[in-house]
N, C-alpha and C positions, 0 to 999 in steps of 0.2 A: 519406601524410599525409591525417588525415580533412581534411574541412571541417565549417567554425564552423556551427551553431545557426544557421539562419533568425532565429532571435526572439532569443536571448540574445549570439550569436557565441561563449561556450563551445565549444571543440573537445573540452575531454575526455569531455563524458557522451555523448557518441556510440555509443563501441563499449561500454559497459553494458551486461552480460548481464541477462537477466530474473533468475538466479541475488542477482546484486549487487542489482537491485532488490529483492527482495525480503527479503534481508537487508536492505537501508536500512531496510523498511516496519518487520519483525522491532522493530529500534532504537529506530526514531521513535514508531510509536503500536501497540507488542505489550504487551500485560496478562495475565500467563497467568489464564487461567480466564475473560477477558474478552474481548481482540481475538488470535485468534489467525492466522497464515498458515501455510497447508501450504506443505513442500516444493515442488510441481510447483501452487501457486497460479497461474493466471492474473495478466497483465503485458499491459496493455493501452496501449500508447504513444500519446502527445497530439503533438501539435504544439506544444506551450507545454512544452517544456524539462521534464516529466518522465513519469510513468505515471499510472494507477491501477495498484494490487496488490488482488487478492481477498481479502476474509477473511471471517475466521467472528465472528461478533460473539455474545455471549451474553444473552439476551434472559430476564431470568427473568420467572417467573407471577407475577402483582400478588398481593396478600397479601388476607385476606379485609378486614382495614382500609382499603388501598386503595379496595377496589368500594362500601365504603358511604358516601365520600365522594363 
């Protein structure tokens, strides 16, 4: 039997793969062509009950209207 979460007491998100993590990130805030997560993305665990997951964020170039404002 795991133990509860320091901070929440939750026992289940314990044994959460980086795998499952980053399927959850996929879910919650994935846009194709905007946030994207690879496969073997870095999974960087907090002490506050969840991760960070890495992504690719897309960034485009300001338009020539943009710069002369």
């Amino acid at each position: 039997m795991t133990e509860p979460c320091k901070n929440c007491g939750w026992e289940e998100h314990m044994p959460m793969t980086d795998g499952w993590m980053r399927s959850a990130a996929r879910d919650q805030y994935g846009r194709e062509g905007e946030i994207e997560i690879d496969d073997r993305a870095i999974v960087s665990r907090g002490d506050d009950c969840g991760a960070y997951v890495a992504a690719w964020v897309w960034v485009p170039f300001p338009t020539t209207e943009k710069l002369e404002t």
